[in-house]
N, C-alpha and C positions, 0 to 999 in steps of 0.2 A: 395724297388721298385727302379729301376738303368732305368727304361727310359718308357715314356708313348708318343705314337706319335698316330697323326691321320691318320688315311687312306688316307684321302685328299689330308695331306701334310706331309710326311712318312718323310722330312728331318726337321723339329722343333720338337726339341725335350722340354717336358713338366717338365723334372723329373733333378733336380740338385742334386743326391742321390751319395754316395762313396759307394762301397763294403761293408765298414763296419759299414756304418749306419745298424739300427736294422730294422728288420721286424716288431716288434712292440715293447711299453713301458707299462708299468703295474706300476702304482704307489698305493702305500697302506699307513696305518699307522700300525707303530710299538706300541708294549706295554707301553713307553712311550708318544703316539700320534705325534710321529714326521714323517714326509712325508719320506719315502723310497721307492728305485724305481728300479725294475728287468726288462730285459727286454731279448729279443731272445737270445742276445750275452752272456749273463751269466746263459746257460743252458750246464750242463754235457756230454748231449747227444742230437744229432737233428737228425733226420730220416726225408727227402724228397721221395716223390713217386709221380708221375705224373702215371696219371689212365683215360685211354682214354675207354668211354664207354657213348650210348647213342644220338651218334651224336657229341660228345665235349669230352673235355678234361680239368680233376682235376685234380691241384698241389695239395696235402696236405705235410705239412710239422708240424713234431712233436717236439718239445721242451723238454725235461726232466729236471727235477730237476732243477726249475730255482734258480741260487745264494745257492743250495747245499740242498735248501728247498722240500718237497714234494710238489710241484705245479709243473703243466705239461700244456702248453699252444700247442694248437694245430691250424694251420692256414690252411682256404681252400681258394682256387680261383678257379671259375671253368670256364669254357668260351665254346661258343659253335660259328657254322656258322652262324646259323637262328636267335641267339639274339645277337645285337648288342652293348649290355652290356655285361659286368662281373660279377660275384656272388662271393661277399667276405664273408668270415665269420671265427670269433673264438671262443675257445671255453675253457674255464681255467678248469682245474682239481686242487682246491683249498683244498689240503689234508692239508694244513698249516694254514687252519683258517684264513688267511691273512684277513685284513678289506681294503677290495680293492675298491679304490675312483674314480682310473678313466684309463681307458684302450685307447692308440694312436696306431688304427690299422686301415688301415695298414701304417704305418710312411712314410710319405713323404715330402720330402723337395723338396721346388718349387724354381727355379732361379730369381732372382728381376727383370734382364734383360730376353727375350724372344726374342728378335732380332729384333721386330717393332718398330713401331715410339717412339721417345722417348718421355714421357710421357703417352701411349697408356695404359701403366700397368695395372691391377685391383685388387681387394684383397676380395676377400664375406669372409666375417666374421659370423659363422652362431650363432648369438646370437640373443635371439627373433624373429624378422622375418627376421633376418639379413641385414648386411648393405654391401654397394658395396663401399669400398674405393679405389678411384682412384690415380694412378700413388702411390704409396706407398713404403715410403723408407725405411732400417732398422730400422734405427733412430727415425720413424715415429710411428712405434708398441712397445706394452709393450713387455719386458722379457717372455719366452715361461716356466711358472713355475709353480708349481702345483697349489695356490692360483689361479692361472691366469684365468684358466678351471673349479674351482666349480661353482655352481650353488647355488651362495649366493647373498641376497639383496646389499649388499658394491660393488658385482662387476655386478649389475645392472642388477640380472635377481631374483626376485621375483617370478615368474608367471610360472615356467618350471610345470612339471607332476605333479599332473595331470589335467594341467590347460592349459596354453597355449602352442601349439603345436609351439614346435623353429624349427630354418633351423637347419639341423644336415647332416652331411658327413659321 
């Protein structure tokens, strides 16, 4: 994702993304149970098709053979006039048996500055019922790593499905 703006205000741009940031990231364990991680940019083959129909208009974009394996990830977004949201969605074709832990779709990276006041920042972190941390530095947050994201008592979520309903994006 390379830019998200508001209608509002069509010149602040939301999205501090490069080109070759991924579409998304797919991480698994391997036969030995160590964390391995494929994602858009290490597929064989990609096929985009934007398909206007219905009043709105779908991107879907195909992935083949991610990292040479038989897994095929398939990404939609669909958007229309009358709603004022977007509809994400993906969808793995997991021919590779893969033990897949946790899927970042669709990847996006946020810029720390925004252009307002300084210290104005915010950060929703959606773990349990999530928390709102304000003005938020790099240095401030853990390391973005697989541990980081399960859904284990050590990193302080006990209570996920099918128990307590968490903020989730």
């Amino acid at each position: 994702l390379l830019s998200l703006r508001s209608r509002a205000i069509p010149e602040q741009e939301f999205v501090g993304g490069r080109a070759d940031d991924p579409a998304f990231v797919l991480q698994f364990l391997d036969a030995a149970n160590s964390y391995r991680q494929l994602s858009s940019t290490d597929a064989a083959q990609v096929e985009v098709q934007v398909r206007d129909a219905e009043g709105g208009t779908t991107l879907v974009a195909c992935y083949r053979q991610l990292g040479g394996l038989p897994i095929d990830v398939t990404c939609s977004v669909r958007a229309t006039e009358q709603d004022r949201f977007s509809h994400w969605s993906l969808t793995v074709d997991n021919r590779a048996g893969l033990r897949i832990t946790d899927v970042q779709f669709p990847f996006l990276v946020v810029p720390y500055d925004l252009g307002g006041a300084p210290g104005s920042e915010a950060l929703l972190r959606p773990l349990n019922h999530g928390s709102l941390l304000r003005a938020p530095r790099p240095q401030d947050l853990e390391p973005d790593w697989p541990q980081a994201w399960q859904l284990l008592p050590e990193n302080g979520d006990n209570m996920h499905y099918p128990g307590l309903t968490v903020a989730q994006f």
